[in-house]
N, CA, C and O atoms as a MOPAC input file, in Angstrom:
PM7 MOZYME 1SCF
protein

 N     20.22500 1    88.44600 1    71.04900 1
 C     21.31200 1    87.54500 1    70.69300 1
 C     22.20900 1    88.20400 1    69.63800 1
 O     23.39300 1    88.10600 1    69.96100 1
 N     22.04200 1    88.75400 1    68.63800 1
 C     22.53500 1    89.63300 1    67.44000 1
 C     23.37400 1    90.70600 1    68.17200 1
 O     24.31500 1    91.25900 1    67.60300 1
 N     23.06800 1    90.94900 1    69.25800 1
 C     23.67900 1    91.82200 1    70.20300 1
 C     25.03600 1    91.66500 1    70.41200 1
 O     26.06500 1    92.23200 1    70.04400 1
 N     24.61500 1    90.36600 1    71.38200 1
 C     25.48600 1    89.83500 1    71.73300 1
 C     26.62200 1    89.50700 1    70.96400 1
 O     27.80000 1    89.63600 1    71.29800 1
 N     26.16600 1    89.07200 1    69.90800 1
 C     27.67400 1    88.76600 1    68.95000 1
 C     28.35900 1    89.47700 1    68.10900 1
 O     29.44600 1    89.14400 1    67.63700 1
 N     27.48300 1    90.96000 1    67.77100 1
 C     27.99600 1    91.95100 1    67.18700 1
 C     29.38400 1    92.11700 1    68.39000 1
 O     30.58100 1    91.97500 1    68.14400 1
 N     28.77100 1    92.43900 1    69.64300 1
 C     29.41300 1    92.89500 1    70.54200 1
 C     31.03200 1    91.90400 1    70.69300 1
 O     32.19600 1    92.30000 1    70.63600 1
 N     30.42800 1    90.43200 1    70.91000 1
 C     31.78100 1    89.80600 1    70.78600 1
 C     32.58700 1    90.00500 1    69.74100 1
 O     33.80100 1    89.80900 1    69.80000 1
 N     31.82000 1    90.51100 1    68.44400 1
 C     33.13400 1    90.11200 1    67.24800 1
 C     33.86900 1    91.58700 1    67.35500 1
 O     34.97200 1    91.63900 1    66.81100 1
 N     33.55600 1    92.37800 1    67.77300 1
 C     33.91600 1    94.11500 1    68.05500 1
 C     35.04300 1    93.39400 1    69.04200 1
 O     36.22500 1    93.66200 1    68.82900 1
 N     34.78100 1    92.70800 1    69.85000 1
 C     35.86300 1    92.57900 1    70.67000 1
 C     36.89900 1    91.95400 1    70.16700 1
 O     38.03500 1    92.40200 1    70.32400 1
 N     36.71300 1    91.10800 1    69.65900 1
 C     37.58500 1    89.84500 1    69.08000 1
 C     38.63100 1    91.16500 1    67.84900 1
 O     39.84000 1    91.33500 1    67.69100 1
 N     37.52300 1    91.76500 1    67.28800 1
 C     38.16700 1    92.53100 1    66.34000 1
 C     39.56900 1    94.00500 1    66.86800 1
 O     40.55600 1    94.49400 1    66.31800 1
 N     38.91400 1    94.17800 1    68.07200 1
 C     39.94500 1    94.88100 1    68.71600 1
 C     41.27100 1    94.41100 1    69.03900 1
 O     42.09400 1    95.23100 1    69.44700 1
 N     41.54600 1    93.33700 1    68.92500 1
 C     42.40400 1    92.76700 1    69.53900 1
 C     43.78300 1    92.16400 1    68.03200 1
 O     43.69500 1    91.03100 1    67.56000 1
 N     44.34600 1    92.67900 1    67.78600 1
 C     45.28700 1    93.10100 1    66.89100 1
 C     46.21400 1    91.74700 1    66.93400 1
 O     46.17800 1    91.12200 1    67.99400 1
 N     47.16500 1    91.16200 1    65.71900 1
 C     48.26100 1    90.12600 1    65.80700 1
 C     49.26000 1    91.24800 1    66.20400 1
 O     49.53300 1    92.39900 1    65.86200 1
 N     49.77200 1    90.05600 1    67.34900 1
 C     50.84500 1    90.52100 1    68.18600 1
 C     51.15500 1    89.59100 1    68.74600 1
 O     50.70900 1    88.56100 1    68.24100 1
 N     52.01500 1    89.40400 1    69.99900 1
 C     52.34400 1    88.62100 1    70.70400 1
 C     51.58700 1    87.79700 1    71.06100 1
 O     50.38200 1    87.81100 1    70.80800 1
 N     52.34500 1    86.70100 1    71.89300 1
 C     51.46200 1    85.72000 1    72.34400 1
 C     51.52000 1    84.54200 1    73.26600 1
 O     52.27700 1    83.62700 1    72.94200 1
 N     50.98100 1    84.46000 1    74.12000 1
 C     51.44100 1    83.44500 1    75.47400 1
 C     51.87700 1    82.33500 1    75.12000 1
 O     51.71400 1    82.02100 1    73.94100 1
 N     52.60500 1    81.34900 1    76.08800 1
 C     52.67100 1    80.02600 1    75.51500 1
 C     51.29400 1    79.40500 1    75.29500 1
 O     51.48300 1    78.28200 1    74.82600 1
 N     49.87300 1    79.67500 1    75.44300 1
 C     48.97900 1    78.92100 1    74.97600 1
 C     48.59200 1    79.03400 1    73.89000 1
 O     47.68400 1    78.26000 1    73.58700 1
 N     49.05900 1    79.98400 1    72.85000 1
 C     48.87500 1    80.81700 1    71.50200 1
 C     48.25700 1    81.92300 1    71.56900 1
 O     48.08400 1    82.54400 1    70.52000 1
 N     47.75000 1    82.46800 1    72.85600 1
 C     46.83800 1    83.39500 1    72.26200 1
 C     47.56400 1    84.82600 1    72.88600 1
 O     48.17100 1    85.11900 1    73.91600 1
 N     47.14000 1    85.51800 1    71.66700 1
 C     47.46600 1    86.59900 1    71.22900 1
 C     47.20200 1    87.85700 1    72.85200 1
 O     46.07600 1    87.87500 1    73.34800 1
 N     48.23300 1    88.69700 1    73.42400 1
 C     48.40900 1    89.30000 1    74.66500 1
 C     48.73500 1    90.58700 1    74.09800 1
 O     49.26300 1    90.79000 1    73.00500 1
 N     48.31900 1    91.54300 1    75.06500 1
 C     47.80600 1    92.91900 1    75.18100 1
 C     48.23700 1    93.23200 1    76.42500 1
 O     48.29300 1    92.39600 1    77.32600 1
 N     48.65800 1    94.78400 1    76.59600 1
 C     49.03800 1    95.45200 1    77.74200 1
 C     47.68300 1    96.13900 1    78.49200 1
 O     47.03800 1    96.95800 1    77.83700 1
 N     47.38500 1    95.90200 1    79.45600 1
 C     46.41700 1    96.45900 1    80.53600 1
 C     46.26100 1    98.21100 1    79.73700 1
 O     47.04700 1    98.84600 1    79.03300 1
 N     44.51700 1    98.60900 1    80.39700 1
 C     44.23200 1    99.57900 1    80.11300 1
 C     44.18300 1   100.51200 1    80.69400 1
 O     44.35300 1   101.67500 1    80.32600 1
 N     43.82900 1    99.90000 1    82.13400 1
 C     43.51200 1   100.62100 1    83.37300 1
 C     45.10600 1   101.59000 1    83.75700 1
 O     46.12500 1   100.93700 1    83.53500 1
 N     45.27000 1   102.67400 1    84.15900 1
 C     46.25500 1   103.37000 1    84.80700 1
 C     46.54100 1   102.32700 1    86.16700 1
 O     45.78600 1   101.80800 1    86.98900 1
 N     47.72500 1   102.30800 1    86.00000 1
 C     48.57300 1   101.31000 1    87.04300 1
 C     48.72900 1    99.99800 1    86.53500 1
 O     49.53700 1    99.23700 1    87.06600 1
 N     47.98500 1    99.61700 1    85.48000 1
 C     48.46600 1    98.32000 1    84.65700 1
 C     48.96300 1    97.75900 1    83.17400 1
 O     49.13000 1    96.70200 1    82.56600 1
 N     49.08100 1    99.14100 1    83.01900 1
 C     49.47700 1    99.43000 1    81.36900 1
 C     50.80400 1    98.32400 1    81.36400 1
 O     50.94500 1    97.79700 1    80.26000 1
 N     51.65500 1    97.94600 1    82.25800 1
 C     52.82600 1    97.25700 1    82.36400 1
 C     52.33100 1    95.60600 1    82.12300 1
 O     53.14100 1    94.72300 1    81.84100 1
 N     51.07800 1    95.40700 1    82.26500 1
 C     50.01800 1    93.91200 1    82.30600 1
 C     50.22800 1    93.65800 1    81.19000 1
 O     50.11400 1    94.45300 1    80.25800 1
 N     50.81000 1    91.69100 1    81.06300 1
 C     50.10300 1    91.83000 1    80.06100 1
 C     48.78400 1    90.73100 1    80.01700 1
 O     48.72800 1    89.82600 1    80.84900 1
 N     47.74900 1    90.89700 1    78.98100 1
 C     46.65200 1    89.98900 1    79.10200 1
 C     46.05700 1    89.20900 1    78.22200 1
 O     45.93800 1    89.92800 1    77.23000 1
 N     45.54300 1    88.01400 1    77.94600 1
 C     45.09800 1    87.63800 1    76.41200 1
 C     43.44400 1    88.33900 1    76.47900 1
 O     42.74400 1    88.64700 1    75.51400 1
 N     43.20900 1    88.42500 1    77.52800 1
 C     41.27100 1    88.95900 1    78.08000 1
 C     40.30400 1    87.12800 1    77.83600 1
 O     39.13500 1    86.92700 1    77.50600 1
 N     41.06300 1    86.44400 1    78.06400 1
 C     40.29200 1    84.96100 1    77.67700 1
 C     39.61600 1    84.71000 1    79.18500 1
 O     40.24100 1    84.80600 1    80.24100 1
 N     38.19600 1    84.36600 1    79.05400 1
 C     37.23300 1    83.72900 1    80.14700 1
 C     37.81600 1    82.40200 1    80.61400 1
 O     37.56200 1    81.41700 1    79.92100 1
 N     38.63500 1    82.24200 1    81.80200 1
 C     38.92300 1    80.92200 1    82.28400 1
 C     38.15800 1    80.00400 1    83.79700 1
 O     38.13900 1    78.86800 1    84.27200 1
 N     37.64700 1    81.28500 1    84.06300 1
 C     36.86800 1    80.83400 1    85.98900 1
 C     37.91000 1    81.50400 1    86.47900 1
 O     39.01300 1    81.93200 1    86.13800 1
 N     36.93900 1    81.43400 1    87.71400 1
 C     37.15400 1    82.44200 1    88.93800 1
 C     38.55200 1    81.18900 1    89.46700 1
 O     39.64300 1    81.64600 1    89.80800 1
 N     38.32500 1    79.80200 1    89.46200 1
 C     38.95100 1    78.37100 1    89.79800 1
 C     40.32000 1    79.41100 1    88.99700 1
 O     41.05200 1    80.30300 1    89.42700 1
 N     40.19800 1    78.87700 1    87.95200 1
 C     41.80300 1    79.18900 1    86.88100 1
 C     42.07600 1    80.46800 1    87.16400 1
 O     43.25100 1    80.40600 1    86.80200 1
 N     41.93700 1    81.71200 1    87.55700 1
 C     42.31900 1    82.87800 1    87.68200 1
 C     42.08400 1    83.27900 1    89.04900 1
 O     41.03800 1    83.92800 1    89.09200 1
 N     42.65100 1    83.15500 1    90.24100 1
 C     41.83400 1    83.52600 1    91.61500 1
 C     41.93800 1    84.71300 1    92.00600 1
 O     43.02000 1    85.29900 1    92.00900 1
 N     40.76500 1    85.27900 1    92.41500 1
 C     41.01100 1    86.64900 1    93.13700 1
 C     40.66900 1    87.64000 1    92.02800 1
 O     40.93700 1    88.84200 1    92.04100 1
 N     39.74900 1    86.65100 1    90.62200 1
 C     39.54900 1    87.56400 1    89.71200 1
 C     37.98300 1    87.32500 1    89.01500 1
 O     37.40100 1    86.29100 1    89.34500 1
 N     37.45100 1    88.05900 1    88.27100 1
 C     36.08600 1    87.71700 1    88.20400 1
 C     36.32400 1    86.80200 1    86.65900 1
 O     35.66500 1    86.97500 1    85.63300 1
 N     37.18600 1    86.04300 1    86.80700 1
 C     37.15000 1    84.90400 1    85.85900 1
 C     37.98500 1    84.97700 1    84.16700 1
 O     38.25200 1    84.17000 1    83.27600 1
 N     38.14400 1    86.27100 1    84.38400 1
 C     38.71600 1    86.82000 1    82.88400 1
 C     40.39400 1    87.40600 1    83.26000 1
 O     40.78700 1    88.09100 1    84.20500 1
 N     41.08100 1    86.85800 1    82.18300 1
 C     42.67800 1    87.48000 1    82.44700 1
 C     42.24000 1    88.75100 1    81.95300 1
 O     41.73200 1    89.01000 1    80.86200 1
 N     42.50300 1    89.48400 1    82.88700 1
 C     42.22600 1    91.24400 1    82.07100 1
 C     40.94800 1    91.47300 1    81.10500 1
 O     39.90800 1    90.87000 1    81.37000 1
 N     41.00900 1    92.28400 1    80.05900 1
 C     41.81900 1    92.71900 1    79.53800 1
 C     42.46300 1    94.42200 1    80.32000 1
 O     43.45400 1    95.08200 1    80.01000 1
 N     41.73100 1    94.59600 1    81.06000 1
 C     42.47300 1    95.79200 1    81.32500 1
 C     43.10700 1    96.21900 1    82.46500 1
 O     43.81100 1    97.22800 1    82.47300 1
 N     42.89900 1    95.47900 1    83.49800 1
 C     43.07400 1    95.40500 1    84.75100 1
 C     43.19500 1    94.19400 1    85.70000 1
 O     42.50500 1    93.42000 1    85.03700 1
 N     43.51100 1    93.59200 1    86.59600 1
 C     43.94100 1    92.43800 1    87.24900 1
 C     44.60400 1    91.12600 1    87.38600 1
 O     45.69800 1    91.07800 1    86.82400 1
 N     44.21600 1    90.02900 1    87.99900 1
 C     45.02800 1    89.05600 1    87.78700 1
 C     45.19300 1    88.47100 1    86.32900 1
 O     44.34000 1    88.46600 1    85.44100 1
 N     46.49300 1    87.97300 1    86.28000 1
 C     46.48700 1    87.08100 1    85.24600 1
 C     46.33800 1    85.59700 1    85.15300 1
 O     46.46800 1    84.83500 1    86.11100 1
 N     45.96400 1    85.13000 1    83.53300 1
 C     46.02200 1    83.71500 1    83.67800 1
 C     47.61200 1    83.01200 1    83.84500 1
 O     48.55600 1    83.80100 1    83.81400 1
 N     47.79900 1    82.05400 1    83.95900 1
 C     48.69200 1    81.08100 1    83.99700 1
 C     49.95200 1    81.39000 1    82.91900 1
 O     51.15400 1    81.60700 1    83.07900 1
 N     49.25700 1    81.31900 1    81.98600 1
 C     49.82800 1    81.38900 1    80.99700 1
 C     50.56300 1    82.69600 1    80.29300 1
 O     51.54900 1    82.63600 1    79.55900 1
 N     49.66900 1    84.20000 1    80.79200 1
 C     50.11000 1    85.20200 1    80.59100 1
 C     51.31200 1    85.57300 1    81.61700 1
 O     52.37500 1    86.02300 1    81.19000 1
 N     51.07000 1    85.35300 1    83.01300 1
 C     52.17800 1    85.23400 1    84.09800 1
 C     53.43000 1    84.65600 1    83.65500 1
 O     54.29400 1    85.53100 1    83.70200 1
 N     53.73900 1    83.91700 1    83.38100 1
 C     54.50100 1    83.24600 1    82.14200 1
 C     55.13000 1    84.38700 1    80.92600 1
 O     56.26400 1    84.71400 1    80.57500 1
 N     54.30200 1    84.61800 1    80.68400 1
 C     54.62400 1    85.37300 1    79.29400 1
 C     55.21400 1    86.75400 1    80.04300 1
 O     56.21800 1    87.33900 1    79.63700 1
 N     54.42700 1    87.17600 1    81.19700 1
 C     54.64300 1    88.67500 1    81.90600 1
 C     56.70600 1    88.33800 1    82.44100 1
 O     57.58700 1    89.19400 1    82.52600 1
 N     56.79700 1    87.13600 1    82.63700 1
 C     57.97000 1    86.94200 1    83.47000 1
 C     59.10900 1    86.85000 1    82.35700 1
 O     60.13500 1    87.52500 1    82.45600 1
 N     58.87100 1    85.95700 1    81.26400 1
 C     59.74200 1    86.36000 1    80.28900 1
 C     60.22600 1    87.68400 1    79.80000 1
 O     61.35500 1    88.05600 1    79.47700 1
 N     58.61200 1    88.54800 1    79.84400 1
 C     59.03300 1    90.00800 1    79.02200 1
 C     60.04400 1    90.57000 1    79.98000 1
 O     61.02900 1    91.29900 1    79.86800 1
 N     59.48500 1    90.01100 1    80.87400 1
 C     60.81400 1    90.78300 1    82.20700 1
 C     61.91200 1    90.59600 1    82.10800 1
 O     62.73300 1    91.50000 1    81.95300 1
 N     62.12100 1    89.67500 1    82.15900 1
 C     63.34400 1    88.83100 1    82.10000 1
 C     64.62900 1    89.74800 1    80.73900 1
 O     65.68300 1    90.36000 1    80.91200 1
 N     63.93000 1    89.45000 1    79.64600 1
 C     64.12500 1    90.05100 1    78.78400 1
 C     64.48000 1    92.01000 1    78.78900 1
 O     65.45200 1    92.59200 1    78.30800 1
 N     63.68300 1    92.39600 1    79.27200 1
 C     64.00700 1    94.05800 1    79.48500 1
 C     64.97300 1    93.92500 1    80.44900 1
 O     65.56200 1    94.99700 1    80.59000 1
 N     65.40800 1    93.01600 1    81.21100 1
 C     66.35000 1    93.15000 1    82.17600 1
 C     67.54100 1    92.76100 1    81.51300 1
 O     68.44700 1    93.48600 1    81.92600 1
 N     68.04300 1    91.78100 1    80.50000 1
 C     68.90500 1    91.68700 1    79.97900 1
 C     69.49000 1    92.38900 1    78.71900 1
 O     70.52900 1    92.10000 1    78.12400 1
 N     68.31600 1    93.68500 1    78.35600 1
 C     68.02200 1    94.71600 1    77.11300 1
 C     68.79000 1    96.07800 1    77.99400 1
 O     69.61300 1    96.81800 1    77.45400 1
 N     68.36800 1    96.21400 1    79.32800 1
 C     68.95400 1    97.25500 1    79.96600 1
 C     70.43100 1    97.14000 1    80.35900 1
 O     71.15500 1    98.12700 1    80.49200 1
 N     70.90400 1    95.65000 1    80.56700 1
 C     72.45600 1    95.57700 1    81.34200 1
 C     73.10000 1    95.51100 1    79.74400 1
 O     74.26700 1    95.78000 1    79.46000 1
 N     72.27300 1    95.17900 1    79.00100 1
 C     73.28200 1    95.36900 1    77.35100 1
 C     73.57200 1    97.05400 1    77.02900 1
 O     74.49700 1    97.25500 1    76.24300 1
 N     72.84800 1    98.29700 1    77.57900 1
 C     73.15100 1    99.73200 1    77.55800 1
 C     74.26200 1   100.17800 1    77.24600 1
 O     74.83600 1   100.37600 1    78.31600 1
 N     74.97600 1   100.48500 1    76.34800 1
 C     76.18400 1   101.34600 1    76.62600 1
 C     76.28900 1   102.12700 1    77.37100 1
 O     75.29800 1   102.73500 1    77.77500 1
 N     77.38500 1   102.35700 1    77.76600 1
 C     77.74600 1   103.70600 1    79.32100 1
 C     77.36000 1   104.88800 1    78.88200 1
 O     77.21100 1   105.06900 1    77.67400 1
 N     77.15900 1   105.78000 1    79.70400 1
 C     76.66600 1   107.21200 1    79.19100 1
 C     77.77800 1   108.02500 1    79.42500 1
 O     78.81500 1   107.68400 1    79.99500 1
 N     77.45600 1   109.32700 1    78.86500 1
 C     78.57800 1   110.27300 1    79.38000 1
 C     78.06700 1   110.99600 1    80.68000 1
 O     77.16000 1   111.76700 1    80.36700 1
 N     78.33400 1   111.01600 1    82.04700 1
 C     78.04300 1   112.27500 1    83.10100 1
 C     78.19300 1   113.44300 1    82.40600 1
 O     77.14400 1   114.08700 1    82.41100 1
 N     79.18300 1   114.02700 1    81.74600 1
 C     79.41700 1   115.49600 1    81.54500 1
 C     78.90500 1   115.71900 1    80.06300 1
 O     79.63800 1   115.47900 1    79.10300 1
 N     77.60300 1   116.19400 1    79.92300 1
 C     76.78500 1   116.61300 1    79.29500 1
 C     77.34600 1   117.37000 1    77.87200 1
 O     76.79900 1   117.23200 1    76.77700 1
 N     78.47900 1   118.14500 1    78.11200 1
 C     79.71800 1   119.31800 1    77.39900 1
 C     80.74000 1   117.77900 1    77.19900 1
 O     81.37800 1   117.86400 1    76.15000 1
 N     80.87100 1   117.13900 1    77.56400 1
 C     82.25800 1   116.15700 1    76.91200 1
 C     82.04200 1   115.69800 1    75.67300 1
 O     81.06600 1   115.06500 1    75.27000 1
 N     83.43800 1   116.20600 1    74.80900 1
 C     83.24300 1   115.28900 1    73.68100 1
 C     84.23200 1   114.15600 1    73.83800 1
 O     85.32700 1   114.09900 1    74.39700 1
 N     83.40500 1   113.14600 1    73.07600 1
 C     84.16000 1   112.02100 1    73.39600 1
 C     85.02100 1   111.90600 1    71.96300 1
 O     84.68000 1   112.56000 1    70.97800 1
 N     85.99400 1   111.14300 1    71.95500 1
 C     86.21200 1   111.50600 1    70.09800 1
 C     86.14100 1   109.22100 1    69.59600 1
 O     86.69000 1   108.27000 1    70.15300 1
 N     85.28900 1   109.28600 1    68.48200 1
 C     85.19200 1   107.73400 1    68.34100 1
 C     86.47700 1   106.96600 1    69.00700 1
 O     87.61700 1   107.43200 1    69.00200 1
 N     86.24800 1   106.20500 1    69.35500 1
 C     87.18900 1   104.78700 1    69.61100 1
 C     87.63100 1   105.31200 1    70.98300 1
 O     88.39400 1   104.41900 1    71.34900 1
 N     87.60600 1   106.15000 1    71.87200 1
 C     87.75200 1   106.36400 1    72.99100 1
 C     87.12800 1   105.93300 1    73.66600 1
 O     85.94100 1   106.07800 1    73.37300 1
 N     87.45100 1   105.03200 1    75.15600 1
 C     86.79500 1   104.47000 1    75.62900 1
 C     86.41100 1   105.35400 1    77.46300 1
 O     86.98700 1   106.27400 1    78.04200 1
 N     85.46600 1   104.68400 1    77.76100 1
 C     85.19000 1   105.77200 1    78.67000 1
 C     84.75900 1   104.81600 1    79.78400 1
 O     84.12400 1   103.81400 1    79.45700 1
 N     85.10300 1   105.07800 1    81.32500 1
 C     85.15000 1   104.18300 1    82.37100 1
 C     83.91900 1   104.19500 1    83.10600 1
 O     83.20800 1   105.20000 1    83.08800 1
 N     83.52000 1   102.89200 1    83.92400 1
 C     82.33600 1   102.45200 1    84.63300 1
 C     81.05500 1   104.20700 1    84.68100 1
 O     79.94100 1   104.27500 1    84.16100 1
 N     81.57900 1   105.02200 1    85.25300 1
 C     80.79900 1   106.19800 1    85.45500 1
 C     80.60400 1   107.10500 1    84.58100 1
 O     80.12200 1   108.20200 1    84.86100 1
 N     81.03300 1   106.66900 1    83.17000 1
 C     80.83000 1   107.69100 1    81.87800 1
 C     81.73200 1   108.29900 1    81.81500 1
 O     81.90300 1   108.60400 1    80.63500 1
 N     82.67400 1   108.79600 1    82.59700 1
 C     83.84800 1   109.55500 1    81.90100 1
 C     84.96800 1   108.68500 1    81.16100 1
 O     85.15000 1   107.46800 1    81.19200 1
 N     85.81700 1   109.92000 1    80.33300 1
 C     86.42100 1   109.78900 1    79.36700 1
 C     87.66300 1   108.88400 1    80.36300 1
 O     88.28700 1   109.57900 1    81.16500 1
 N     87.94100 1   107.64300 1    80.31400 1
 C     89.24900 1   106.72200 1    80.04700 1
 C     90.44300 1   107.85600 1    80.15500 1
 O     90.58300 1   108.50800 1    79.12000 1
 N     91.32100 1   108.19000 1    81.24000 1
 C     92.95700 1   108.48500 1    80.43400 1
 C     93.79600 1   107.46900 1    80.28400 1
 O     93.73100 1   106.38800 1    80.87000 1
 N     94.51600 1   107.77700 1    79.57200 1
 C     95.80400 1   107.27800 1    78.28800 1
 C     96.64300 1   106.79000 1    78.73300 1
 O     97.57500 1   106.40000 1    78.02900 1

């Protein structure tokens, strides 16, 4: 039993303030290669509340709970409106641009 709870509080202790689902609890990015993009709280809900999973949202790999799906769709949401905010780039690598010049849809320099 001493085992056992060393072991849980190691876990509990791994798990850092950070973000956090709408249920409060604190979410983590997947460990496994191919799910590092996940995110997970690792909370025991049933196989019922999580399907197609052995009962636990992650922590490192698979389905999510309810609540993290949620949280996964916002972060999205969000990097998608972080990327169309980008300023334009320059194509020509050698262009100087000089401040306050403005430069059209494909990165080049605007003429006058």
């Amino acid at each position: 039993l001493r085992a056992a709870l060393d072991a849980a509080r190691a876990a509990v202790a791994a798990w850092q303030p950070g973000p956090a689902n709408d249920d409060g609890c604190a979410v983590r990015l997947g460990k496994s290669p191919g799910w590092t993009h996940m995110w997970y709280c690792g909370r025991t809900l049933g196989r019922e509340a999580i399907p197609g999973s052995d009962g636990q949202c992650g922590p490192r790999d698979g389905p999510q709970c309810e609540s993290c799906r949620r949280f996964q769709a916002r972060e999205e949401e969000l990097d998608e409106e972080t990327e169309e905010e980008q300023p334009a780039t320059i194509s020509d690598p050698g262009a100087v641009v000089e401040p306050g010049r403005d430069t059209d849809e494909e990165g080049s320099v605007a003429s006058s």
